[in-house]
N, C-alpha and C positions, 0 to 999 in steps of 0.2 A: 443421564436418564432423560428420556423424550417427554418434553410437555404433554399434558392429555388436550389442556385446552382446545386447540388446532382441531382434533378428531371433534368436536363437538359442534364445529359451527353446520349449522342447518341452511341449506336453499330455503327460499319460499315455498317451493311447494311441497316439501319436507316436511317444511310446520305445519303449514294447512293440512297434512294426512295426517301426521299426528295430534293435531290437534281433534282431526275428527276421529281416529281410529283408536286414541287411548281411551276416553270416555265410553265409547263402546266396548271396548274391553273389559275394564274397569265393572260398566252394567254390566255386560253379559257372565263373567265370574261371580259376579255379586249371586246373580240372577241363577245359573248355576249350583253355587253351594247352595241357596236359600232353598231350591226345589232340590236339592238330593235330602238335605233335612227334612224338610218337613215331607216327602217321601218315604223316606226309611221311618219317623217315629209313624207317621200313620200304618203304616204296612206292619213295624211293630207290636203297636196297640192291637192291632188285628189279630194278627201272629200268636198273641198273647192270649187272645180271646180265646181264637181256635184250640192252642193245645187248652186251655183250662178246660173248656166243652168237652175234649176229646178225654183228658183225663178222667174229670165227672164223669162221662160213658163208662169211664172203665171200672172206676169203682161202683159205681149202679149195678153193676155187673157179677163185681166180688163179694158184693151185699146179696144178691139174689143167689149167688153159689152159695153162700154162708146158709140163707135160708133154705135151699133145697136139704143142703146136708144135716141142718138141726132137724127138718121136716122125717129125714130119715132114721137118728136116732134119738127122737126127744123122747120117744115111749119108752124106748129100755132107760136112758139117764133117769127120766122122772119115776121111776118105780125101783129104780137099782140104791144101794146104801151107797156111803162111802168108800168104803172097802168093800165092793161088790168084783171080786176079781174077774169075775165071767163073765160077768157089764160091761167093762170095761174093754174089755179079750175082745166082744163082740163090736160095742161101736170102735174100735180100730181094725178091724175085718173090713166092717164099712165104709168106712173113710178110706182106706186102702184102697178100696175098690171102686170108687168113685174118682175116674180121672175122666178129662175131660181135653177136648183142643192135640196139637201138638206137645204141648210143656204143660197142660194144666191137671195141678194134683191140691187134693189137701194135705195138712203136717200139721200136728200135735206134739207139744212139748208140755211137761209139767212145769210148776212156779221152782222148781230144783235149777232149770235147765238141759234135760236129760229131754232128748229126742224118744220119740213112744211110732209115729206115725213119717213115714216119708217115701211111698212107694215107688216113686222116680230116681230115686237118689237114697239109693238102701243104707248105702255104707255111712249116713248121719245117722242111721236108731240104735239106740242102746248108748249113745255115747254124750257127754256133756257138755254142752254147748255156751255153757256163760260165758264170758266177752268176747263173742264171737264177733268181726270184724268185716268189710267186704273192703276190696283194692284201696277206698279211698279215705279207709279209716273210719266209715259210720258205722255206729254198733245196731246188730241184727239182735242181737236173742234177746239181750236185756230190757231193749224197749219194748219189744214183744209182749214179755212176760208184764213190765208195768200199765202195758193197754189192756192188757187182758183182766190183768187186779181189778183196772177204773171201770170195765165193762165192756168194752171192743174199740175200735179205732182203727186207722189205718197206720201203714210205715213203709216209707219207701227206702230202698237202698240197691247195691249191683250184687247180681248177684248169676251164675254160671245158667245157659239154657239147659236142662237135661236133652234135648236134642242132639243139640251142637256142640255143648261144651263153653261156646262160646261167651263171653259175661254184657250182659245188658239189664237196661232200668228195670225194677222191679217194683211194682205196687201191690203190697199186700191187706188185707184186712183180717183180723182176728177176732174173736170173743171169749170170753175166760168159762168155763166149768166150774164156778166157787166150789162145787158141794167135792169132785174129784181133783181140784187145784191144779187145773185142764186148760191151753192154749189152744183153742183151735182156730186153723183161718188158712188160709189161699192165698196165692199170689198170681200177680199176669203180667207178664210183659209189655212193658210200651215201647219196644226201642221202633216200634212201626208208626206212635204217636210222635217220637222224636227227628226219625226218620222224614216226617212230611213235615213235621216244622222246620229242617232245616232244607229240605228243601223247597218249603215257601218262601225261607229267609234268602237262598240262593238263586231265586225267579224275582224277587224282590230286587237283590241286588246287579243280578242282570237288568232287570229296566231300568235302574238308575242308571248306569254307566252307557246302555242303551239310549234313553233321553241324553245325558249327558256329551253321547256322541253325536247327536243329534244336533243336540246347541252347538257343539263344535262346527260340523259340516256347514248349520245356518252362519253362524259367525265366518266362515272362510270365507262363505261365498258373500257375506255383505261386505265384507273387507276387501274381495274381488274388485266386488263393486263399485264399491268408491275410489277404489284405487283407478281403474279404469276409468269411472268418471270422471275423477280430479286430471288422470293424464288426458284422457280428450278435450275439457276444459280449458287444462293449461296449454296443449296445442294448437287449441282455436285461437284463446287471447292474446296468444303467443304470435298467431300469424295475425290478429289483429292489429297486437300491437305494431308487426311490422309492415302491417298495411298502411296504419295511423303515421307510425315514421317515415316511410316512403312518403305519404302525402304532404306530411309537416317538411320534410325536405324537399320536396317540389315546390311547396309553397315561398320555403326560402328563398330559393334558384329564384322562383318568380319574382319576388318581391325586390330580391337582390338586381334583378332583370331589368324591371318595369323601375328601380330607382334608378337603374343605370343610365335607363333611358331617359328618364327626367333630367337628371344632372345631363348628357350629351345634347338632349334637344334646348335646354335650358342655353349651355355653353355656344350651343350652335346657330341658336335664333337670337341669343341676345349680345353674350358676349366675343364671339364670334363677328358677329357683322358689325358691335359696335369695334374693335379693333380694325377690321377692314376701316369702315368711316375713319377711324384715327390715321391708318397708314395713307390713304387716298389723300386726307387732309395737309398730311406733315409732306407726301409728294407734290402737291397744288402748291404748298408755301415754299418749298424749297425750288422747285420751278420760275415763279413769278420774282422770289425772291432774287433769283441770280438773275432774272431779267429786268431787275429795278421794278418790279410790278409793285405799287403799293398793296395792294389785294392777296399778295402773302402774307401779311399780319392777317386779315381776316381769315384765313385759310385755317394759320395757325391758331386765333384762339378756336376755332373748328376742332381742331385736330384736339384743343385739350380739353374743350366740353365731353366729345367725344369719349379720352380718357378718363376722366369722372365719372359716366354715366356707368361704364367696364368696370371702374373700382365697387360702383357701389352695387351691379350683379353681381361680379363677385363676393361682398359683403352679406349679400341679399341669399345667396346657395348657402356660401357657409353657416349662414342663420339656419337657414333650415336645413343643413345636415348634422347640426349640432349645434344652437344657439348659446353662446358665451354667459347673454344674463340667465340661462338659465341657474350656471354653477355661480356665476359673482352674488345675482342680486337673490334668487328661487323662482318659484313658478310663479307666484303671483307678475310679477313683473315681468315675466316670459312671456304670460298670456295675454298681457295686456299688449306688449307689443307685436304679436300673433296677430289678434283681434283686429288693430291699428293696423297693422299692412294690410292685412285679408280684404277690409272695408278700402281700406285708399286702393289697392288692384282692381275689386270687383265691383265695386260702385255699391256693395249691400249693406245697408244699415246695419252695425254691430253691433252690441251694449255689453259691457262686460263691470260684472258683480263680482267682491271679492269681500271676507272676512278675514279679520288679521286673524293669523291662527294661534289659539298659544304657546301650542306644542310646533316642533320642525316635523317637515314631511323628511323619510330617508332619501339618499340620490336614488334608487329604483323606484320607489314612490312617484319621485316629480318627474324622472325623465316619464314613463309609462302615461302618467296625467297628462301630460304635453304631447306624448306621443299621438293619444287618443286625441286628442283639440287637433292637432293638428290634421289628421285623417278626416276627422271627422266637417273638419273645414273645405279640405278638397272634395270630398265628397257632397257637402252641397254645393259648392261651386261645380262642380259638374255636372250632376243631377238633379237637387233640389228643385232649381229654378224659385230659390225664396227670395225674400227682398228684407225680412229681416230676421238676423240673428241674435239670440241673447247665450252669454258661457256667465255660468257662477261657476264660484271653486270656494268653499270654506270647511272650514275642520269643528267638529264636534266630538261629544265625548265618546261615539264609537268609532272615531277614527277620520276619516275626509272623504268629501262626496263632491265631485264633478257634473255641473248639469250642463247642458246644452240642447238649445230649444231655436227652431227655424220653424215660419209659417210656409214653408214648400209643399210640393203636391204628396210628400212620405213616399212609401218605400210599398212595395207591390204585394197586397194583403192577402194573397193567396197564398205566397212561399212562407218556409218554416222561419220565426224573428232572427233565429240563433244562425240561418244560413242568408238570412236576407244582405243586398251590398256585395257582396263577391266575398273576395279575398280582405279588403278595409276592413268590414264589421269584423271579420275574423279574426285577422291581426287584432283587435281591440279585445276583442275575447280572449287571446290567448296571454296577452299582456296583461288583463284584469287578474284571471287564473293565475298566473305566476306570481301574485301578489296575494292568492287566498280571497281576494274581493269578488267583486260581482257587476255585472255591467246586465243592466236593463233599457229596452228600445220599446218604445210608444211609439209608434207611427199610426196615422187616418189623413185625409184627403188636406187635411186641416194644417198639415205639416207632421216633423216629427220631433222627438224626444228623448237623448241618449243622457242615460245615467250611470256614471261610474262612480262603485265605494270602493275607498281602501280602508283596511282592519286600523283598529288602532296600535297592532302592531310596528303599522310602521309611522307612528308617531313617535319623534324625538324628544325627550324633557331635555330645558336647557339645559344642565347639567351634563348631557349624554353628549349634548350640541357642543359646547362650549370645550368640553377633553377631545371630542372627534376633529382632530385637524383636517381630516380628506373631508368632513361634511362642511358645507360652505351655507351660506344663508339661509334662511326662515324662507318656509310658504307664504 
């Protein structure tokens, strides 16, 4: 079976979409369900209103039919007996003949349940109608008959259009006859009420899914968007970064260059000609010497001052291509003999400050420290033109801070600090960064002022010092 892990791992800019496209998603569904809710219960409530209204309409309706029809036989009921069979004979004449609409009739049943009255629908009179039922099992007659007992009321139930045939809602209202023990009442159809509620409910539900696709299209296209943006983004930084590396690699070259060139003119102007001087020497004494010259001894100690002078530039490069105390003794005593040649070469007043540290600096720590003194040295000896220098170095509890301060004429106050020095201040810069520290430059007419901190990450406890065999001496 294939690991999944593998299939999981993410590019950078993988995360960066997802990090910005799930939270958006995330909202916009939130944001989504929360508006088709509270959509649909508002349009609801509404929905809800409306059929209630449109019902009330309708019974307003079957109340005022109720009234027409009493209006038309309340004279003969109120003067008729109980057993008035002609009375009777006559308001169901009347009622018979009182239809109204497409579907609209009255209907009379007695408290028996025996149909009396039903002009649309014959084939119900004469016959009895107790538990009478419609499709969904609600009872028609019985309720009828106990609204009509109480005094009238309404009852809805389904029941056949005489039109159509067809079965829809029915809203009826009744009144009872106590003195002939008499149902009478009407009914109306709503399925036209129901019919517009549900098709509010289905224009309702259209805007939802309508908004809904809405949020959709907004969401594709801001997820476009960022998408797009993150890829032009990451192909700008992209070529930045490989502009940033081209130049960090010419910089190399350069630096690799320009050190090559030091060591070659260094070998060439010093140790170089002090070898010529030795061979000239040792040829003048082996000359004189086979000629009985006493003046080939002089030649020869010539020849081995000479030699001396060749050991100790060679001593003198090797130091500064990688100085020995740095790893035996640490930088403190690196810098101090830094300081000591720099002053005995250029004639400039040194001073160099030091704090015992109590923590050890790392070996990236102290080479970079030293690196920085050391640059920082060439560079006033080149440009400064100061006559005095002072270098502190001591370690605190956020870690170790490098000063260096020349009274020279500083550095040109118009350029940017971070690019001021050429390629030197920059080399130091990027030496600081690789350590997470920070390098700060004061320059005015007055001289200048290079500060470098390192973290107290790369402080050593003895403990860490004393197990570390590659790490070699204290700051």
């Amino acid at each position: 079976m294939r690991p999944i892990w593998p299939l999981l791992r993410l590019s950078y800019g993988q995360k960066l979409f997802l990090l910005a496209t799930v939270p958006l998603l995330l909202a916009v569904a939130g944001i989504s369900v929360l508006v088709a809710n509270q959509s649909r219960q508002l349009a609801d409530r509404e929905i809800r209103a409306l059929e209630a209204q449109l019902i009330e309409a309708k019974k307003a309706e079957l109340k005022n039919y109720i009234s027409i029809a009493r209006t038309a036989f309340i004279n003969i009921y109120g003067r008729a007996a109980p057993d008035d069979y002609e009375a009777k004979l006559a308001v169901t004449q009347i009622l018979s003949s009182m239809l109204y609409g497409q579907d609209g009739y009255f209907f009379v049943f007695d408290y028996d349940g025996n149909n009396l009255v039903s002009p649309r629908q014959t084939y119900l009179i004469g016959k009895n109608w107790r538990g009478l039922t419609d499709l969904n099992g609600t009872e028609i007659t019985d309720p009828l008959i106990e609204i009509a007992r109480s005094g009238g009321g309404y009852h809805s139930f389904d029941w056949a259009k005489p039109s159509t045939l067809e079965t829809a809602r029915m809203v009826t209202y009744v009144v009872g006859l106590q003195d002939w023990q008499w149902v009478v009442g009407t009914g109306i159809f709503i399925d036209d009420v129901l019919e517009s509620v549900a098709a509010a409910r289905a224009e309702v539900e259209e805007r939802v899914q309508r908004t809904s696709f809405y949020i959709l299209v907004i969401t594709v296209a801001c997820l476009t968007l960022v998408f797009l943006s993150g890829f032009f983004i990451t192909v700008r930084e992209r070529r930045l970064a490989d502009a940033k590396l081209k130049a960090l690699t010419q910089r190399v070259f350069d630096a690799q260059e320009e050190e090559r060139g030091r060591v070659a003119r260094e070998l060439h102007d010093g140790i170089s000609q002090l070898l010529v001087g030795v061979r000239y020497a040792l040829d003048s004494a082996t000359r004189r010497l086979k000629n009985g010259d006493d003046r080939g001894l002089d030649s020869l100690d010539k020849g081995v001052q000479h030699l001396s002078g060749a050991i100790q530039e060679v001593r003198r490069i090797s130091r500064d291509l990688r100085p020995g105390v740095l790893d035996d003794l640490g930088l403190g005593p690196a810098l101090k003999a830094l300081t000591d040649d720099f002053s005995a070469r250029t004639g400039i007043e040194t001073h160099f400050n030091t704090v015992v540290f109590r923590n050890r600096l790392d070996q990236d720590a102290k080479i970079a420290l030293y690196r920085i003194a050391q640059e920082a040295l060439t560079n006033i000896e080149r440009h400064a033109g100061a006559t005095t220098v002072s270098i502190d170095v001591r370690g605190h509890k956020k870690g170790a801070t490098l000063r260096i301060a020349d009274n020279g004429k500083g550095l040109p106050q118009e350029r940017d600090p971070s690019a001021r020095g050429g390629l030197g201040l920059r080399n130091m810069q990027e030496r600081v960064e690789q350590l997470d520290g920070t390098l700060r430059i004061f320059s005015s007419r007055s001289g200048t002022v290079i500060v470098a901190e390192v973290p107290l990450s790369h402080i050593l406890t003895p403990e860490t010092e004393g197990n570390d065999k590659t790490r070699k001496a204290s700051a």
